[in-house]
C-alpha positions as CSV (number, residue, x, y, z in Angstrom):
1,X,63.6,-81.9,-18.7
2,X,65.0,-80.5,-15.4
3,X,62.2,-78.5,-13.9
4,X,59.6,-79.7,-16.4
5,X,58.9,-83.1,-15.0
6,X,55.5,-83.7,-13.8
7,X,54.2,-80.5,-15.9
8,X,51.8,-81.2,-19.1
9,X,53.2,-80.9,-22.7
10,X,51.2,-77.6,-23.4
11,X,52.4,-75.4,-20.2
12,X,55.6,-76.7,-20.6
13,X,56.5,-75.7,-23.8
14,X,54.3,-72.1,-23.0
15,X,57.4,-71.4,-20.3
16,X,59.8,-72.2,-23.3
17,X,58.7,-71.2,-26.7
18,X,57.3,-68.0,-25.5
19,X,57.0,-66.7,-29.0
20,X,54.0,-68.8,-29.2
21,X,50.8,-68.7,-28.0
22,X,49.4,-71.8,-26.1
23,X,47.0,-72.3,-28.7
24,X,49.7,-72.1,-31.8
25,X,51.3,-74.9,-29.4
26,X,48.0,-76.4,-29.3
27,X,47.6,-76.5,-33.2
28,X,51.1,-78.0,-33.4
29,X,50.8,-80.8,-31.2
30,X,47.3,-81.5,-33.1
31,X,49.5,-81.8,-36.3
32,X,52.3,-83.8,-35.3
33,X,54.9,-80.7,-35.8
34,X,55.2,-81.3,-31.9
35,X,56.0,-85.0,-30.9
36,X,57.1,-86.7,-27.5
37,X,59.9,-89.5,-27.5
38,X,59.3,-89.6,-31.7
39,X,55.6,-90.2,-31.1
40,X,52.2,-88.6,-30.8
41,X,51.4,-86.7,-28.4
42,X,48.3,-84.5,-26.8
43,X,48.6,-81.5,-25.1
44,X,47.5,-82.5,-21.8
45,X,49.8,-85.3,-21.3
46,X,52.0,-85.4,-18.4
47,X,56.1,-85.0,-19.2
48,X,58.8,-87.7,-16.8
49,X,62.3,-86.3,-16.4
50,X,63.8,-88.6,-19.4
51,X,60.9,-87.6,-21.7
52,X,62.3,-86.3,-25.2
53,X,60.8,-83.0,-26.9
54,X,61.1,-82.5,-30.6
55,X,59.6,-79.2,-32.1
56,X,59.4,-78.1,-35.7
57,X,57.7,-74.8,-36.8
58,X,56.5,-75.4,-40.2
59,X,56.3,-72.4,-42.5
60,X,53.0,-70.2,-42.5
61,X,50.1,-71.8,-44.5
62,X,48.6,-69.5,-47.2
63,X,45.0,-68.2,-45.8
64,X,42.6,-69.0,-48.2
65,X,41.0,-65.4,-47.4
66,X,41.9,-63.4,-50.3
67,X,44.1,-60.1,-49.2
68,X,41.5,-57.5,-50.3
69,X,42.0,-53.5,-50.2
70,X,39.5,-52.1,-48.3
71,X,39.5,-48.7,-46.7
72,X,40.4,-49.3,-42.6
73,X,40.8,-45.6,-40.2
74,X,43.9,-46.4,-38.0
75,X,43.7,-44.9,-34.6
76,X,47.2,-46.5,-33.7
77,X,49.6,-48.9,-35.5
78,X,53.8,-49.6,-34.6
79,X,55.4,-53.3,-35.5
80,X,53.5,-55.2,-33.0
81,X,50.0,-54.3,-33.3
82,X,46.9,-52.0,-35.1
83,X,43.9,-50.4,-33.3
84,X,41.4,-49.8,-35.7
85,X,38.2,-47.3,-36.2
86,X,35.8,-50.7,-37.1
87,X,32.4,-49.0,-39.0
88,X,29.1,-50.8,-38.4
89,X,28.4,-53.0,-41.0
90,X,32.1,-54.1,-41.4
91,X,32.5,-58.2,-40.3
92,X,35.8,-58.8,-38.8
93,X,36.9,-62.2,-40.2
94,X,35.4,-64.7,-42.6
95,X,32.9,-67.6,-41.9
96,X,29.8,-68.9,-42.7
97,X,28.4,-66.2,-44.9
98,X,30.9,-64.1,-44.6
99,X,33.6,-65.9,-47.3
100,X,35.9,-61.8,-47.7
101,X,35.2,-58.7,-47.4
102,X,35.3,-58.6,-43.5
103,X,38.5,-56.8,-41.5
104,X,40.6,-59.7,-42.2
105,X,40.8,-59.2,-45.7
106,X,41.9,-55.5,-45.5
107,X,44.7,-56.5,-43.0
108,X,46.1,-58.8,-44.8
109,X,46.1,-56.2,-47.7
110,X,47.5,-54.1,-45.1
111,X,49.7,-56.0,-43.7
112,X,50.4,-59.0,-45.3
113,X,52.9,-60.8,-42.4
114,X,49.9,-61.4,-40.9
115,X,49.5,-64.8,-42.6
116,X,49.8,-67.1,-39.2
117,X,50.0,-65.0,-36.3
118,X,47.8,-66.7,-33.9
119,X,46.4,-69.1,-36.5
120,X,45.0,-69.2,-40.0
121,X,41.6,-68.5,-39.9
122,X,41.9,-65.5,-37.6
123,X,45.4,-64.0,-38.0
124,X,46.0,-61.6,-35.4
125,X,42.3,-61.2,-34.3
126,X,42.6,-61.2,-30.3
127,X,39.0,-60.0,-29.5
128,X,36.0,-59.4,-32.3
129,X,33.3,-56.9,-32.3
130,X,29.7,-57.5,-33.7
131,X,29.0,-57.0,-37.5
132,X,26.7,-54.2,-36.3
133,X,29.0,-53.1,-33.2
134,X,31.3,-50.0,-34.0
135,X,34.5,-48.5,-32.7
136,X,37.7,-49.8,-31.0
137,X,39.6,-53.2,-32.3
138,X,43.0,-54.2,-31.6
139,X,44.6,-56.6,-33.7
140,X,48.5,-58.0,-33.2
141,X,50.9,-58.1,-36.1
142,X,53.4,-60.6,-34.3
143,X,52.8,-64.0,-32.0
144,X,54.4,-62.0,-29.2
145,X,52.0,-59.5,-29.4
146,X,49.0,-62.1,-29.8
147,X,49.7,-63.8,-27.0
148,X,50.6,-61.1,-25.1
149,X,46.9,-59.5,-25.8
150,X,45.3,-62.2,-25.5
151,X,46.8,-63.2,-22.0
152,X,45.0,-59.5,-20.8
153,X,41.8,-60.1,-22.6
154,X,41.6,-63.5,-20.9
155,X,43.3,-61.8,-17.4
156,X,40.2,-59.2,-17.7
157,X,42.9,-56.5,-17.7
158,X,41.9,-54.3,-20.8
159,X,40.0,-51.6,-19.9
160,X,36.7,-51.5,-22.3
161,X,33.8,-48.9,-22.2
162,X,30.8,-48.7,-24.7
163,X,28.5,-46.6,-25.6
164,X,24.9,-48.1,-25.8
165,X,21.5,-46.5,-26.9
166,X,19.1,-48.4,-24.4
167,X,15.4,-48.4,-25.4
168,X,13.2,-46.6,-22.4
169,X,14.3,-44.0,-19.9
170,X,16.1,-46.0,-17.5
171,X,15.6,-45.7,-13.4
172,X,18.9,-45.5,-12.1
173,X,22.1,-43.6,-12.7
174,X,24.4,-46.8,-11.9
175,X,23.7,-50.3,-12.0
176,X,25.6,-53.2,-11.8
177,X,24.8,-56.6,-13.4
178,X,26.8,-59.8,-12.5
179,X,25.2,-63.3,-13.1
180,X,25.9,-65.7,-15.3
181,X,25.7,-66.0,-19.0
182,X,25.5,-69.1,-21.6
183,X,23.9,-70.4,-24.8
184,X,19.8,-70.5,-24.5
185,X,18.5,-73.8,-24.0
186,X,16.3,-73.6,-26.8
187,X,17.5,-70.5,-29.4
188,X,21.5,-72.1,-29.7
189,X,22.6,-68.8,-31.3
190,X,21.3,-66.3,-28.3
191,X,22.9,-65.9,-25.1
192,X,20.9,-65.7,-21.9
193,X,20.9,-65.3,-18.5
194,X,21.4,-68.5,-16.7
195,X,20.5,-69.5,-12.8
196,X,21.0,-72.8,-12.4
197,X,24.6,-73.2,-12.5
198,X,25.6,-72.9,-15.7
199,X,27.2,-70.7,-17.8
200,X,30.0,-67.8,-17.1
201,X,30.5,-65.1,-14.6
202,X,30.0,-61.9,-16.4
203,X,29.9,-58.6,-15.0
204,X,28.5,-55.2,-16.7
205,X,28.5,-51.4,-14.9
206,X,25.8,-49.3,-16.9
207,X,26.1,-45.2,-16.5
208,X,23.2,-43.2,-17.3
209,X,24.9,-40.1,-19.6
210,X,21.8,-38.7,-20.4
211,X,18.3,-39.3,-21.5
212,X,16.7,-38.8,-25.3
213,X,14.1,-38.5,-26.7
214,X,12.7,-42.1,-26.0
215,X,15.6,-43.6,-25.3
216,X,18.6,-43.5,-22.7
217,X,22.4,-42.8,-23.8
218,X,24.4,-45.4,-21.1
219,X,28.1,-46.0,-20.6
220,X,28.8,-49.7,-20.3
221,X,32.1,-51.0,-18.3
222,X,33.2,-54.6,-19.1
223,X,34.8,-56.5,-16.4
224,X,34.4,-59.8,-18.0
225,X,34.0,-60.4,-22.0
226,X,31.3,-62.4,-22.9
227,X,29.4,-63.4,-26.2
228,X,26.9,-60.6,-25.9
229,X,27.5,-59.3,-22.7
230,X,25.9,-55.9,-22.8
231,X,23.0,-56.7,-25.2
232,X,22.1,-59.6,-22.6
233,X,22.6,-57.7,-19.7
234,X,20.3,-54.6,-20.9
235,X,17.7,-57.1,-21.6
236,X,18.0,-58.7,-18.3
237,X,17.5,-55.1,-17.2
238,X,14.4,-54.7,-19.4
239,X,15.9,-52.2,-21.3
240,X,17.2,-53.8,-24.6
241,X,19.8,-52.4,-27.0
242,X,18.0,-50.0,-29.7
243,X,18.2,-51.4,-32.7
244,X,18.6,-55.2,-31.6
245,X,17.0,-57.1,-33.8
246,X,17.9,-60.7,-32.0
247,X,17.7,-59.5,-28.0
248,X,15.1,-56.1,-28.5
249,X,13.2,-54.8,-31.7
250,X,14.5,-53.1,-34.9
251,X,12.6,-50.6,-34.8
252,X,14.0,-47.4,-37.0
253,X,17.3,-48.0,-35.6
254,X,19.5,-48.0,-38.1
255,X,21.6,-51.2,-36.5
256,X,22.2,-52.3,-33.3
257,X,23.3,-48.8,-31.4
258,X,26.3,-50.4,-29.9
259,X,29.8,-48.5,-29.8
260,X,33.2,-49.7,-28.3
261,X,34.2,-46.2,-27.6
262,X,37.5,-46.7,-25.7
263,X,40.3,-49.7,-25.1
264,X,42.7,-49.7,-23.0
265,X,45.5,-52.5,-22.5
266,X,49.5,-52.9,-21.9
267,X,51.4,-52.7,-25.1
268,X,53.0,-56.1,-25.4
269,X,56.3,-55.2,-25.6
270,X,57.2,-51.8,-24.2
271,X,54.6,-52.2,-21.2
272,X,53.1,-49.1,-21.7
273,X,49.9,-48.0,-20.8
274,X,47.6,-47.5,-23.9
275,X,43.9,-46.0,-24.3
276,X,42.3,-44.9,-27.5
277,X,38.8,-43.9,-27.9
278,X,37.1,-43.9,-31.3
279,X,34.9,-40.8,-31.9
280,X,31.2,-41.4,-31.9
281,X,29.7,-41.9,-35.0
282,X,27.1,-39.9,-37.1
283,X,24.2,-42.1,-36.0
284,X,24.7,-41.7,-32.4
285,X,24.8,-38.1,-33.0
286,X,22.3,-38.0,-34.9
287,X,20.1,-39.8,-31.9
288,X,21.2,-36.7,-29.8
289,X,24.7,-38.2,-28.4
290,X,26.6,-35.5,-27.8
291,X,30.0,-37.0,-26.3
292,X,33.4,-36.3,-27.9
């Protein structure tokens, strides 16, 4: 193994198969397509310099998700990856009552070497937006790509800015939030703000862009990427999303008013520097946004 000895199986083969992901390497060791000395092994087990490594990359499994044409807006798309327009209302892969019909589907209509990238029952999906949550989605089309994006999303290196419809006029013009979040000790599918140890860092900056009716337009900068960050955050702050029907109120609020306006991130393989914004939709501008 030369320079491997000592390392576990996982980083290991991450230094030399670096057309897959660590979790693709994961998924292989968990299936025996990845064995040590003609045995088992498990991913965190450490490697001696005789140790022997056999590797065998079966073919991509069929997704039982049904390839399904279904209208996408592209704001970007080249051999590697997609950035997509994602409409509210739209979920982006399947699960529990969600069997087709979500982003997923339409890729693989779209693009159907997705089969595998990443793993079968989210091929390609690097980061997911809410069912209610519109705007900008990156999605990668090759293992390179995936593991490349996800290595930024988990680096906090992409460069995310929403666009949230607070409820209330909000006192400042800047405020940053960093505590940590985690699962609520009694409701297990909210978030909440944790203070006894627990949970992850995550770290919000909210802009005041201008005030409404009832209501305050904010700019939200991620530095971290939490389950729920910013609906969390703005109820921390006592001014929940409009429209949130798990963290605020309903309301009249069409959904949740929640928009990833603009993603930035390194393209996996020329290293460029990418930003797309998605235009605000109708129903912000219809609530008086008036931001191109």
């Amino acid at each position: 193994l030369g320079d491997g000895a000592g390392l576990r199986l996982d980083q290991f083969l991450v230094a030399q198969l670096p057309h897959l992901s660590r979790s693709r390497i994961q998924q292989l060791i968990l299936a025996h397509d990845i064995r040590l000395n003609e045995g088992s092994a498990t991913a965190s087990v450490g490697l001696g310099e005789a140790d022997r490594i056999s590797v065998v990359e079966p073919p991509p499994t069929p997704l039982a998700a049904p390839a399904q044409e279904i209208p996408l807006t592209f704001l970007f798309e080249d051999e590697h990856l997609v950035v997509i327009d994602k409409p509210a209302g739209l979920v982006v892969h399947p699960g529990a009552g969600n069997p087709d019909g979500t982003i997923v589907n339409a890729l693989l209509h779209h693009c159907p070497g997705l089969t595998g990238i990443g793993g079968l029952e989210r091929p390609g999906i690097v980061h997911r937006l809410d069912k209610d949550t519109s705007g900008c989605l990156v999605v990668a089309k090759t293992e390179r790509a995936h593991q490349s994006l996800s290595a930024q999303f988990a680096g906090r290196t992409v460069r995310k800015t929403y666009l949230a419809i607070a409820d209330g006029h909000l006192r400042f013009l800047h405020q940053r939030v960093e505590n940590h979040i985690g699962r609520h000790r009694i409701h297990r599918q909210k978030m909440d703000v944790l203070t006894d140890g627990r949970g992850k860092l995550a770290v919000t900056e909210f802009y005041v862009e201008k005030k409404l009716a009832a209501d305050t337009l904010v700019r939200c900068v991620l530095h971290t990427g939490r389950t729920h960050q910013i609906r969390v955050h703005l109820r921390h702050l006592g001014h929940p999303l409009a429209g949130d029907r798990v963290y605020g109120r309903a309301g009249a609020w069409p959904r949740q008013m929640l928009h990833a306006w603009r993603l930035g991130f390194t393209h996996p393989a020329t290293g460029a520097a990418l930003d797309f914004t998605s235009p605000v939709p109708a129903d912000f501008r219809q609530a008086g946004v008036d931001l191109p």
